[in-house]
VMD Tcl script that draws the C-alpha trace (Angstrom):
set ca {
  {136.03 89.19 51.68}
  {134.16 89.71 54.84}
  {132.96 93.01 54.43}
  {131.81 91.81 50.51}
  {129.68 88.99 52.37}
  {128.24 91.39 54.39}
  {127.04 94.06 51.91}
  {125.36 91.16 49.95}
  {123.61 89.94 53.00}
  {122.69 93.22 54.48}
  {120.99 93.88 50.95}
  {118.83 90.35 51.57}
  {118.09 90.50 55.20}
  {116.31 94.10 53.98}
  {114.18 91.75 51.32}
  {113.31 89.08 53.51}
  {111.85 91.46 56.63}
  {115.22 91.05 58.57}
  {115.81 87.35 58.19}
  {119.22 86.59 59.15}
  {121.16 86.00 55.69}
  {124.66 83.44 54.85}
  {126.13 83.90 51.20}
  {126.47 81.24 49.43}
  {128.70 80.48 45.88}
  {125.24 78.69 44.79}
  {121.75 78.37 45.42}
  {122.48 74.56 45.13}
  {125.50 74.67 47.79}
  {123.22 76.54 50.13}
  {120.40 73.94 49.64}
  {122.55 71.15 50.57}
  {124.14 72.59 53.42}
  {120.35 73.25 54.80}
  {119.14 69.32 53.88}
  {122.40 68.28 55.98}
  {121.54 70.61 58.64}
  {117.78 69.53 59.07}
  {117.60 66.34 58.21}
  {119.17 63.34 59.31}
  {120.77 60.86 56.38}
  {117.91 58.24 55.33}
  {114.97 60.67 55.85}
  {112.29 61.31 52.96}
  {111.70 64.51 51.45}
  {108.60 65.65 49.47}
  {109.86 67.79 46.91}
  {108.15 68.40 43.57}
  {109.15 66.17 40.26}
  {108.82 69.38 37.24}
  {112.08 70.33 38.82}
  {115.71 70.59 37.94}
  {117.78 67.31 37.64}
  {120.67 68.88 39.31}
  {118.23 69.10 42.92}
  {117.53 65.58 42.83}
  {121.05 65.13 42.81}
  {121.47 67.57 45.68}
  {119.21 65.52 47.65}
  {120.63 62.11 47.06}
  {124.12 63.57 48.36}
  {122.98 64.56 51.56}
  {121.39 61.03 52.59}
  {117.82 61.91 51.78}
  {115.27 60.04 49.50}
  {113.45 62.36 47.00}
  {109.15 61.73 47.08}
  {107.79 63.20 44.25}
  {105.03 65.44 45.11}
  {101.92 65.95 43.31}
  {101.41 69.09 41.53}
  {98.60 71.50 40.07}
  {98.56 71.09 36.49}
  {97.59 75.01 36.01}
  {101.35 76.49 37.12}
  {103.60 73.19 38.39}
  {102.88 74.38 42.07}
  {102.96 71.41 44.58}
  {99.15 70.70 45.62}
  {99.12 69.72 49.48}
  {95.09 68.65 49.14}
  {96.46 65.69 46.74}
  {99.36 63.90 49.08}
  {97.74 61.04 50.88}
  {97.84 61.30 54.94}
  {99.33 58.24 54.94}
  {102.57 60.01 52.84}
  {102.71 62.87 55.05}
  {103.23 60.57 58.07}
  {106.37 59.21 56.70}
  {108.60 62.70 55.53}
  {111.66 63.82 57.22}
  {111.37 67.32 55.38}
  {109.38 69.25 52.93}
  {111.28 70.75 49.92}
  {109.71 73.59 48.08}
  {110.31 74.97 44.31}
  {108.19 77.90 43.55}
  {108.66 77.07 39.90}
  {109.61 79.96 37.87}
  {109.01 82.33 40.60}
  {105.25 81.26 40.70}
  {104.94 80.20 44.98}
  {103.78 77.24 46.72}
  {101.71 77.23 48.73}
  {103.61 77.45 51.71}
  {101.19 78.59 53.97}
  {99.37 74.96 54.11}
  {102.39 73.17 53.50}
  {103.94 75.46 56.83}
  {100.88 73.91 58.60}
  {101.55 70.50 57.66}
  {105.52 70.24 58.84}
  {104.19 72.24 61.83}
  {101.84 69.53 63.00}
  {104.16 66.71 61.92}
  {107.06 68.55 63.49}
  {109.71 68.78 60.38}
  {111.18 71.88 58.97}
  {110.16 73.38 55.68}
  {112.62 74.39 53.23}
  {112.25 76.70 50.79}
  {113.99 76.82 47.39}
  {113.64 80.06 46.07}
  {115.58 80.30 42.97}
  {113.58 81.30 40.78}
  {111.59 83.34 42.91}
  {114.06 86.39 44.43}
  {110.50 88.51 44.19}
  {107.75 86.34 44.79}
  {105.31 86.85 47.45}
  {103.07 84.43 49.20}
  {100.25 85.02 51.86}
  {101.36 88.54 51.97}
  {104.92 87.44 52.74}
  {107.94 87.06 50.26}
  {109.15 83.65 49.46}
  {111.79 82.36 51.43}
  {110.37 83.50 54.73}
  {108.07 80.62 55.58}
  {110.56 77.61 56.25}
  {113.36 76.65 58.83}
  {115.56 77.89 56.01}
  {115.07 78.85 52.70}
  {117.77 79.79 50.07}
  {118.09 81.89 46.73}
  {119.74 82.01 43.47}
  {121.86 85.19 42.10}
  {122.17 83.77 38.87}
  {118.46 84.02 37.52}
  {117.02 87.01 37.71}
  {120.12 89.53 38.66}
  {122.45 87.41 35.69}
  {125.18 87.31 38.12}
  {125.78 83.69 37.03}
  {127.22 83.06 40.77}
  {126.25 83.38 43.78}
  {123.21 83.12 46.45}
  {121.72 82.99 49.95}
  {120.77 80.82 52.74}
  {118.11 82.49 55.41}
  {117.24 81.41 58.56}
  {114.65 81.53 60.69}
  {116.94 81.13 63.47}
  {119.68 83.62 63.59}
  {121.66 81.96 66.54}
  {122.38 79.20 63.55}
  {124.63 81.54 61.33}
  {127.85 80.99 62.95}
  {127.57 77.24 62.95}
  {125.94 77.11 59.03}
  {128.50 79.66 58.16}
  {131.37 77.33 59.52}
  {130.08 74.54 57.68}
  {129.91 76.62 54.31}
  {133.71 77.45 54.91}
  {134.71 73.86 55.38}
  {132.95 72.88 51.89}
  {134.18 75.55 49.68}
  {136.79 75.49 47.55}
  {139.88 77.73 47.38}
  {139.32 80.61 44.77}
  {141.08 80.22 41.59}
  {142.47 82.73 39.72}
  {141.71 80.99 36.18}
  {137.71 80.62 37.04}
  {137.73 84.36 38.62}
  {139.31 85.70 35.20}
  {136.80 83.50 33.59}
  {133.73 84.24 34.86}
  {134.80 88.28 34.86}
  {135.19 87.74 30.92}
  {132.06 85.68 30.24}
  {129.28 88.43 29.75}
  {131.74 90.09 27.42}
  {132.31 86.82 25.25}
  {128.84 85.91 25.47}
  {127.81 89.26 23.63}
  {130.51 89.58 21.54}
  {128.94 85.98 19.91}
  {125.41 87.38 20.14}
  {126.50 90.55 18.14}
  {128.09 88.54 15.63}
  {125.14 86.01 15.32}
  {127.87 82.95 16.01}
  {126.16 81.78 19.29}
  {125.18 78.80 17.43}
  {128.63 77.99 16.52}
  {129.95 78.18 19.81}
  {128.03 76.27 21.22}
  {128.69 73.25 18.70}
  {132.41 74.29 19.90}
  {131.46 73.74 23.29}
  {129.82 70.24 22.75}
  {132.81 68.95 20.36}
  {135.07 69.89 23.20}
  {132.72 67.54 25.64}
  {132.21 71.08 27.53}
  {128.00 70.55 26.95}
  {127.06 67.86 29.50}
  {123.42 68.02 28.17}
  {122.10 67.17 24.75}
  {118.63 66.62 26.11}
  {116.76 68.31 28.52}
  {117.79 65.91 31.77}
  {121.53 65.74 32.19}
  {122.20 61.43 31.67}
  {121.23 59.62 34.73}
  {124.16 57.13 34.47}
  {121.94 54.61 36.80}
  {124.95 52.55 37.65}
  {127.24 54.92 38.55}
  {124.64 56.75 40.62}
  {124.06 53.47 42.08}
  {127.61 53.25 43.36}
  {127.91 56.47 44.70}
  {124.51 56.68 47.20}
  {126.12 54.47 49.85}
  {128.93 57.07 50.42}
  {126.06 59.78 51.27}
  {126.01 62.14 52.84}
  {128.57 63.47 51.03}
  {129.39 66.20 47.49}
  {132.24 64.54 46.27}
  {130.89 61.07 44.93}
  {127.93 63.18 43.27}
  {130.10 65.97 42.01}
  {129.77 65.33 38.83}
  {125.91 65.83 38.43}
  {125.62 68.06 41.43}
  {128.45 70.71 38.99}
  {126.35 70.12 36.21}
  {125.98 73.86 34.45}
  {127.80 75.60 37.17}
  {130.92 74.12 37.63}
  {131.87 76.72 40.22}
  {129.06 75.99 42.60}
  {131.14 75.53 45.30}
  {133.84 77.90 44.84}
  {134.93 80.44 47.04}
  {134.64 83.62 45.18}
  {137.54 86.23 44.63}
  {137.44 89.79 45.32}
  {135.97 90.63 41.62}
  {133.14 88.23 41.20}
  {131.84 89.63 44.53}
  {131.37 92.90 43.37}
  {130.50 92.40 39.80}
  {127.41 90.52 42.32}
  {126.86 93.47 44.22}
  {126.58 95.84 41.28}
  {123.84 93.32 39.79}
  {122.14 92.82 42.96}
  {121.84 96.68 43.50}
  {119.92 96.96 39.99}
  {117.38 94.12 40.92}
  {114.50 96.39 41.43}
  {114.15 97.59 37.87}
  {115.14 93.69 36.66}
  {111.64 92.90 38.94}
  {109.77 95.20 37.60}
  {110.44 94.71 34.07}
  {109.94 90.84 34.74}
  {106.38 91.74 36.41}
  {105.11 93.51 33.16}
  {105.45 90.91 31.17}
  {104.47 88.25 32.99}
  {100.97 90.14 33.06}
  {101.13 90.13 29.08}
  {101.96 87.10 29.16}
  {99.58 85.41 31.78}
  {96.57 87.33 30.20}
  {97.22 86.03 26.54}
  {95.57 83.10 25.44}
  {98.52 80.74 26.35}
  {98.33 81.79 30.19}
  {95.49 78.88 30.58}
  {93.16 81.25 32.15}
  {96.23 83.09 34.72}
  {95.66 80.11 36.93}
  {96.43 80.72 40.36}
  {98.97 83.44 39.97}
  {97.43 85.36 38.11}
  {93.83 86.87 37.48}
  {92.38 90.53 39.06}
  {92.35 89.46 42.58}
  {96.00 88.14 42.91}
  {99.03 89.72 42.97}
  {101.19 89.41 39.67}
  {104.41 88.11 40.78}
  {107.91 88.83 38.44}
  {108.03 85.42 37.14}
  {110.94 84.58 35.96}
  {110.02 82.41 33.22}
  {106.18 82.86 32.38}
  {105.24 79.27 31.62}
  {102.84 78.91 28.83}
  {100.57 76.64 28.22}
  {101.13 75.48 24.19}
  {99.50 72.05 22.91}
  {102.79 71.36 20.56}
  {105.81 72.36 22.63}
  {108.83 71.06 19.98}
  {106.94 73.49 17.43}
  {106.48 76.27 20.03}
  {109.97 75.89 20.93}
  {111.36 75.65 17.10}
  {109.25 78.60 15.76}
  {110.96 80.94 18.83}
  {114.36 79.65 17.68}
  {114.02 81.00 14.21}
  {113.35 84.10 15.52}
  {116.65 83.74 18.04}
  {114.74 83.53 20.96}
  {115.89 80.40 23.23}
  {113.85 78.59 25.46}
  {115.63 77.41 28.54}
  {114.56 76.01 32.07}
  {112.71 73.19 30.49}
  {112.00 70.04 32.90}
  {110.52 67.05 31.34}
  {110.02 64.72 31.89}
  {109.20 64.67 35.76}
  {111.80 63.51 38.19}
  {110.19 60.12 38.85}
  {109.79 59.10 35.20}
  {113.69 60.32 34.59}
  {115.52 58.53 38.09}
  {113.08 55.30 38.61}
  {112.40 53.79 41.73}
  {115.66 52.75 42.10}
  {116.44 56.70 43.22}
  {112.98 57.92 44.00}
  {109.80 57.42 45.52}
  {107.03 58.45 42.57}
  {104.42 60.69 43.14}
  {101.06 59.32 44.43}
  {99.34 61.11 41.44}
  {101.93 61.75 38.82}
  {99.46 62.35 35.58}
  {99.32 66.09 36.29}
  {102.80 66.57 36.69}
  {103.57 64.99 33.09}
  {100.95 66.98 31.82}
  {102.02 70.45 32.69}
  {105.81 69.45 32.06}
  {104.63 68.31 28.75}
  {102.89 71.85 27.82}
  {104.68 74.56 29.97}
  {106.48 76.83 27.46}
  {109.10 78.82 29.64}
  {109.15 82.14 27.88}
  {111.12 85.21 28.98}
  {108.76 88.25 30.26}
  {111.16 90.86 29.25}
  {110.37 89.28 25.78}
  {106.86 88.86 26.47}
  {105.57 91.00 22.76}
  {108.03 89.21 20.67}
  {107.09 85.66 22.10}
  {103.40 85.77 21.37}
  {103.85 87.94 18.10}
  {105.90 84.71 17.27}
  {103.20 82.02 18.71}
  {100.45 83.34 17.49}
  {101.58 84.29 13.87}
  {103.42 80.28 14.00}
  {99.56 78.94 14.54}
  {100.19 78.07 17.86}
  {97.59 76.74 19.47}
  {97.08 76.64 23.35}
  {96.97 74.09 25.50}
  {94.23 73.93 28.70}
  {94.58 71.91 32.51}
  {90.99 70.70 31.27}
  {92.51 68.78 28.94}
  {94.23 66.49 31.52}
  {92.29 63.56 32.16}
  {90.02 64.17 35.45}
  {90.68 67.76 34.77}
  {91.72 70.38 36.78}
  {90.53 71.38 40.08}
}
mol new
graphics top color blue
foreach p $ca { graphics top sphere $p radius 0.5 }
foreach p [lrange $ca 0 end-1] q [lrange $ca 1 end] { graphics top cylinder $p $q radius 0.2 }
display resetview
C-alpha cells in the first residue's frame, strides 16, 4: 500500500516542481482535510458560486461559512478587482476553483491572503495541467489538491500538496484516521465499471441504465444541484466540524470518496496517471478549436495569441439557448456534464451562505457556459452550428464585461 502511495506521489511532486505530495481517495477528502487544517471552525471562506454543490457541502462540514465570490463573466474565473475591501477584511481563507481547468488568478489573490495573513487554497480538479503566471496550478496556496477522476478517468483518487513539507506526516495521519476500511465489494466494483460502462455504450443501452439506476433510487440528481434538503442541512451544521452528519451530500456521485483503496484500484490509478501526457495534449487541441470558434466569446482570458492554451477540461462555450444546445448534442449521443447553475448563493440561501457582493455575472455565465468535451471538439460545433446555434457574448450582461 505504501509503496503504491508513493509511486503516485513521486509522479505529482515531478508535476508540481517538487511540492511535497499526500494521496488522497478524493479530491473532495483532500479539500476538507486542508479547510480543517487551515482554518479554524466559524471562519469565512471566499470561494466562487459556478461551482460544484458537493464543495459547498465540503465547506459547511468543516465549520466554515461559504462567501460567494464574484466572478468574470468571460470564463467563471473569480475576479479579485470586484470583492469590496471591506469583504476581504473579514475571510478566514480563500478557496480557489480554476473552473474547468481555466486558472484563477492566483497570483493577485496570493497577494491578497499574503497581506491579510490567511492561506490560499487551491482546488485544482479540473485543472491537473493548467498553468498560471508561468507556474502550474496548485503551486500558489498553503495547500492545494487535485482530482484523478477528470482528466486521467481513474474515477478515484487524488492529491493534497503542500507548501510545507514538514506538514505531511501530521496531514497524512489525519487522512488515515478519516478513511474507511477497503471493501472488497466496492474494489470489485469499481475494477468492473469501465468494462460495464462500455459494454452499455456499445450496445447503445446507456439510456436504459441509467433509468435503471434512478428506479433503484441509485441517481441522487434529477436536476443539475443535488436537493438542498434546507432542514436537514439545518440540523446537521451545529455538529461541524465534522463528515459524518454531511455524508450524505458530501458522497454525492462518489460514494467511495473516503475509502481506503485496495491493492487493484491503486494500480489501475497508476496505469492512468502514467498516460496523462497524451490525455493533456489531446485535451489542449481542442480546447484551441474550440476557444477560437464563434462560441469561445472572443477566447477570453485563456485564450487568444498571447496566452498560453491550457488543456481545459471542459471548454465552456458560450451558447445564448443552453437547453437547446444541450438537447441538439444529445441526439447526436454526446452528453453534457459538469453543469453548475444556478450559482451557489441562489441554490443554498442565506441561511447557508453569504451571497456574492456582485452576483449578476455569475448567473450570467452559469446561464450560457456550454461544457463541451475538447477531445470532441469537431463533432460539438459540427452539431451547434448545423442545430442554428447561436452564441452568446459577456457584452450581453448588463454593465458588460470588463
Amino acid at each position: 500500500m505504501v509503496s503504491a502511495y508513493a509511486e503516485l506521489e513521486e509522479r505529482m511532486r515531478g508535476r508540481l516542481g517538487g511540492r511535497e505530495c499526500l494521496y488522497v481517495p478524493s479530491c473532495r477528502f483532500g479539500l476538507y482535510l486542508a479547510l480543517r487544517h487551515w482554518c479554524r471552525p466559524g471562519g469565512r471562506v471566499l470561494m466562487s458560486p459556478v461551482n460544484d454543490d458537493v464543495i459547498l457541502f465540503v465547506v459547511l462540514a468543516a465549520g466554515l461559512r461559504p462567501v460567494q465570490a464574484p466572478l468574470d463573466p468571460r470564463d467563471g474565473s473569480v475576479d479579485p478587482a470586484a470583492v469590496p475591501e471591506s469583504l476581504w477584511h473579514g475571510l478566514s481563507a480563500v478557496l480557489t476553483t480554476n473552473l474547468y481547468g481555466n486558472p484563477d488568478p492566483a497570483p493577485a489573490l496570493r497577494g491578497h491572503c499574503d497581506r491579510l495573513g490567511i492561506p490560499l487554497i487551491e482546488d485544482a480538479a479540473h485543472a491537473i495541467g493548467s498553468t498560471v503566471g508561468g507556474r502550474p496550478v496548485g503551486t500558489y496556496g498553503e495547500a492545494s489538491v487535485f482530482s484523478l477522476s477528470k482528466h486521467t478517468a481513474a474515477k478515484t483518487g487524488g492529491f493534497l500538496a503542500l507548501a510545507d513539507p514538514a506538514l505531511r506526516t501530521e496531514l497524512a495521519a489525519a487522512r488515515d484516521r478519516l478513511l474507511h476500511p477497503t471493501r472488497t465489494t466496492a474494489e470489485l466494483a469499481h475494477l468492473a465499471r469501465p468494462y460495464a460502462e462500455a459494454t452499455l455504450r456499445g450496445l447503445r443501452l446507456a439510456g436504459a441504465a441509467r433509468a435503471a439506476v434512478r428506479r433503484l433510487g441509485l441517481d441522487e440528481r434529477e436536476e443539475i444541484r443535488m436537493p438542498l434538503r434546507a432542514d436537514e442541512l439545518a440540523r446537521a451544521l451545529p455538529a461541524a466540524p465534522a463528515l459524518d452528519p454531511f455524508h450524505s451530500w458530501v458522497r454525492v456521485d462518489m460514494h467511495d470518496y473516503r475509502l481506503r483503496p485496495g491493492a487493484g484500484r491503486l494500480r489501475r490509478t497508476t496505469r492512468k496517471f502514467a498516460r496523462l501526457d497524451g490525455v493533456l495534449d489531446a485535451h489542449r487541441a481542442g480546447t484551441e478549436r474550440l476557444l477560437a470558434s464563434e462560441y469561445g466569446g472572443g477566447n477570453g482570458p485563456y485564450g487568444g495569441a498571447d496566452r498560453e492554451v491550457q488543456p481545459l477540461f471542459r471548454v465552456p462555450l458560450l451558447v445564448g439557448d443552453r437547453d437547446a444546445a444541450t438537447a441538439a448534442l444529445a441526439r447526436h449521443r454526446i452528453t453534457t456534464g459538469y453543469l453548475y447553475d444556478p450559482p451557489l448563493d441562489s441554490y443554498a440561501g442565506e441561511a447557508f451562505t453569504d451571497p456574492s457582493p456582485e452576483p449578476r455575472p455569475a448567473a450570467w455565465f452559469a446561464r450560457h457556459a456550454l461544457p463541451v468535451d475538447p477531445r470532441r471538439a469537431d463533432e460539438a460545433l459540427a452539431v451547434l452550428r448545423g442545430a442554428g446555434i447561436r452564441p452568446a457574448q459577456p457584452s450581453q450582461l448588463l454593465g458588460g464585461a470588463r
